[in-house]
C-alpha positions, 0 to 999 in steps of 0.5 A: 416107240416102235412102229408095228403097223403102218396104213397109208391111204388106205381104201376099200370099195364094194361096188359103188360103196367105199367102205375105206376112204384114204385113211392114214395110222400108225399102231405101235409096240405095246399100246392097245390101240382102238378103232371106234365109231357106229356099225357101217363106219369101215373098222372091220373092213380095215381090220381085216385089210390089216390081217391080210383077209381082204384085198385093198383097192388103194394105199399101202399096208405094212405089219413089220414091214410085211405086205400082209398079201404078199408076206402072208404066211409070214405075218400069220405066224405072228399074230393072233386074230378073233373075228367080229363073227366066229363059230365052231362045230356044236359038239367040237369040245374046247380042249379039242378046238385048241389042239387043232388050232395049235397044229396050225402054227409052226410054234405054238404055246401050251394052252392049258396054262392060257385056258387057266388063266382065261377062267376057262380049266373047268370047261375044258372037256365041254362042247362048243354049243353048251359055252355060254357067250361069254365063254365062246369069246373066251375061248376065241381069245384062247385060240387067237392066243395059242400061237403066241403071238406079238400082235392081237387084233379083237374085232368087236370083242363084247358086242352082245355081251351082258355089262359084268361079261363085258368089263371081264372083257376088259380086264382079260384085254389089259393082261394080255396086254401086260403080258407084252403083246401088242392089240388091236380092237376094234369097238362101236362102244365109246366107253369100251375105247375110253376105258382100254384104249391107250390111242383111239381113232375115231372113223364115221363113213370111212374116214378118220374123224380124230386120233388121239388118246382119249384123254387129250381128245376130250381135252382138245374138243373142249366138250362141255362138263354137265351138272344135274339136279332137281330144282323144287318150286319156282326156279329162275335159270338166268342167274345161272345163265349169267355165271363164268363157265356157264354155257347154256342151261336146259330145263325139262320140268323140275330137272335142270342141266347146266353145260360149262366148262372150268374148275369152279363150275360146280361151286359157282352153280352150287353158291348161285342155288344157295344165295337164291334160296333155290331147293334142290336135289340129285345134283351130280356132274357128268364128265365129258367122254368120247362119245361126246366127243364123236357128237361134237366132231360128228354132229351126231349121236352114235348109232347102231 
């Protein structure tokens, strides 16, 4: 698999603050690869270092072997860029945003078929400030798009986003995708990376915590699996305590969590209620994710 993006040592201060702390990845041709991890980790920082828009204090950058500083006309011609913040005029229609951005580029797509295809036709004629959210992100996808480009970066695409708008998001992300291009997001929600993302790299403070793809980072990190139920009347939680796989158990009231691991977690916990004549109800398991996986390497829980 080739190599499209290659980050060396990577750091990026703001006064005494260093926002990049000598980080190292490769991203290559074809994934959608995600940089997660809270607000203030430094993933726009290190977008924008990639996309040429910032000046590095240390470490080496190369977009197809492009400096993107020194190689920047050259390296604009062949991706695409929505930012985290954008805006255009209020009264700038859609249509006319994306005949301006197109005149931009030496070459350049016909964005009618693009606008189609991102549900946008009917809002062709419409001005900037009546575009719903979800709408402005559409149409910033479309202009990141227009030029045709091999590498797309999308930096906090959904954020402020309502949960149908967002997973729209998500499906519009894997068919640029499958159309052969290459993306870069960039996300503080863990459930976006998990879902899109083919590798993810964690960063908190500047530093990369872990990169790998989603699954084997779950995998690798052993995080527990959890069941949830309500237990009604006297219940006693040292026999579930004393089951193989059981790592802890808590209880709040009548709700009682189990933490394990193992394939026969649920039955064993299951026979065990059974065989003491445990009442229970609303029992589900919750599968481990990455932002477990961030609590775990971390030591806390993600924050805004």
């Amino acid at each position: 698999m080739d190599t499209i993006v290659e980050v060396e040592n990577l750091v990026k201060r703001y006064g005494e603050i260093t926002a990049v702390d000598g980080i190292s990845f490769e991203v290559h041709e074809g994934e959608i690869f995600g940089m997660v991890g809270p607000n203030g980790a430094g993933k726009t920082t290190t977008i924008e270092c990639i996309e040429g828009l910032r000046v590095p204090d240390g470490g080496a950058i190369r977009v197809w072997g492009l400096d993107p500083q020194r190689d920047g006309y050259k390296l604009k011609e062949r991706i695409g860029v929505q930012l985290q913040e954008s805006a255009l005029p209020d009264r700038i229609k859609v249509w006319e945003a994306l005949d301006l951005f197109a005149s931009f580029y030496r070459k350049s797509m016909d964005w009618a078929p693009l606008l189609e295809r991102l549900g946008m036709a009917d809002k062709r004629n419409t001005p900037f400030a009546k575009l719903s959210g979800g709408q402005k992100q559409r149409l910033f996808i479309a202009l990141a798009l227009v030029n045709d480009p091999e590498l797309v970066f999308l930096d906090e695409l959904t954020t402020g986003l309502d949960p149908q708008a967002r997973r729209a998001m998500w499906d519009l992300v894997r068919d640029i995708r499958d159309q052969g291009k290459t993306i870069f997001l960039t996300t503080h929600y863990m459930e976006e990376a998990e879902r899109l993302c083919d590798r993810v790299l964690i960063i908190d403070r500047g530093k990369i915590v872990a990169l790998d793809t989603p699954e084997k980072l779950i995998q690798s990190l052993g995080v527990e699996n959890r069941i949830l139920f309500t237990a009604e009347g006297d219940f006693d939680p040292e026999p579930l305590r004393a089951l193989p796989g059981v790592a802890r158990v808590e209880q709040i009231g009548e709700r009682v969590i189990v933490y394990g691991k193992g394939n026969r977690l649920v039955g064993n916990v299951v026979n065990s209620l059974e065989a003491q004549g445990v009442r229970f109800s609303d029992l589900r398991t919750e599968q481990p994710t990455l932002e477990d996986v961030f609590l775990a390497l971390t030591g806390r829980e993600m924050r805004d």
